[in-house]
C-alpha positions as CSV (number, residue, x, y, z in Angstrom):
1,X,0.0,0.0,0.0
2,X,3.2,2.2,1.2
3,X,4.7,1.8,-2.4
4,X,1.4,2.4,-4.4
5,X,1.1,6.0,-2.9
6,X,4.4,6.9,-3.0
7,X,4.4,5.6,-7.0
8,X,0.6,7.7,-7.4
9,X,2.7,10.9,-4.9
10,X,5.9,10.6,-7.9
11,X,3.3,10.4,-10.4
12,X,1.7,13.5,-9.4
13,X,5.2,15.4,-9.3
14,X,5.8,14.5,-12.4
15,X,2.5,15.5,-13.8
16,X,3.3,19.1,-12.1
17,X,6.7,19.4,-13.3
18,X,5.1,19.2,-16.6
19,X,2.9,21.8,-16.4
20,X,5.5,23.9,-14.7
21,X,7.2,23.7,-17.4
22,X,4.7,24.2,-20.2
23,X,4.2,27.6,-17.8
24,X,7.6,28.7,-17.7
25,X,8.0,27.9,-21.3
26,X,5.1,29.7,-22.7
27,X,5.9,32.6,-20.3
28,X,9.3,33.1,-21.9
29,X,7.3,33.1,-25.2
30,X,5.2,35.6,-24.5
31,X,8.3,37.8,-22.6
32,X,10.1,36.9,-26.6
33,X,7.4,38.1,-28.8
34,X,6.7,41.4,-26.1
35,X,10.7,42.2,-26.2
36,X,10.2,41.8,-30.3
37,X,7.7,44.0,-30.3
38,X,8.8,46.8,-27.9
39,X,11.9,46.5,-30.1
40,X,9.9,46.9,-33.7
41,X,7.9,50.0,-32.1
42,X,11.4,51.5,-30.9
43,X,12.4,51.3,-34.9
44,X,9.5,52.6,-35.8
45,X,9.6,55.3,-33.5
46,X,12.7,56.2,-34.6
47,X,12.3,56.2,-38.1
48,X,9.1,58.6,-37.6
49,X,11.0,60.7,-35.2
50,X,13.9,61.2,-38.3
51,X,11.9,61.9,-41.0
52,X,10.5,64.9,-39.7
């Protein structure tokens, strides 16, 4: 009985870990495309700013 909860207590871990990780990973996405696009508006910015 012992080993059966603490094979269904690793399981759960595991099952965590994984969605930890999908979170951090889709979290660094997101911070990717937001540094991308700050960047693209800075360039855009600029450009406006030197054609006038």
């Amino acid at each position: 009985m012992a080993r059966q909860q603490i094979c269904t207590q690793q399981n759960e871990y595991a099952r965590q870990a994984v969605i930890l990780a999908e979170i951090c990973n889709n979290f660094c996405e997101s911070l990717h495309v937001h540094r991308r696009h700050l960047s693209q508006q800075g360039s855009h910015h600029f450009i406006h700013r030197s054609k006038a």
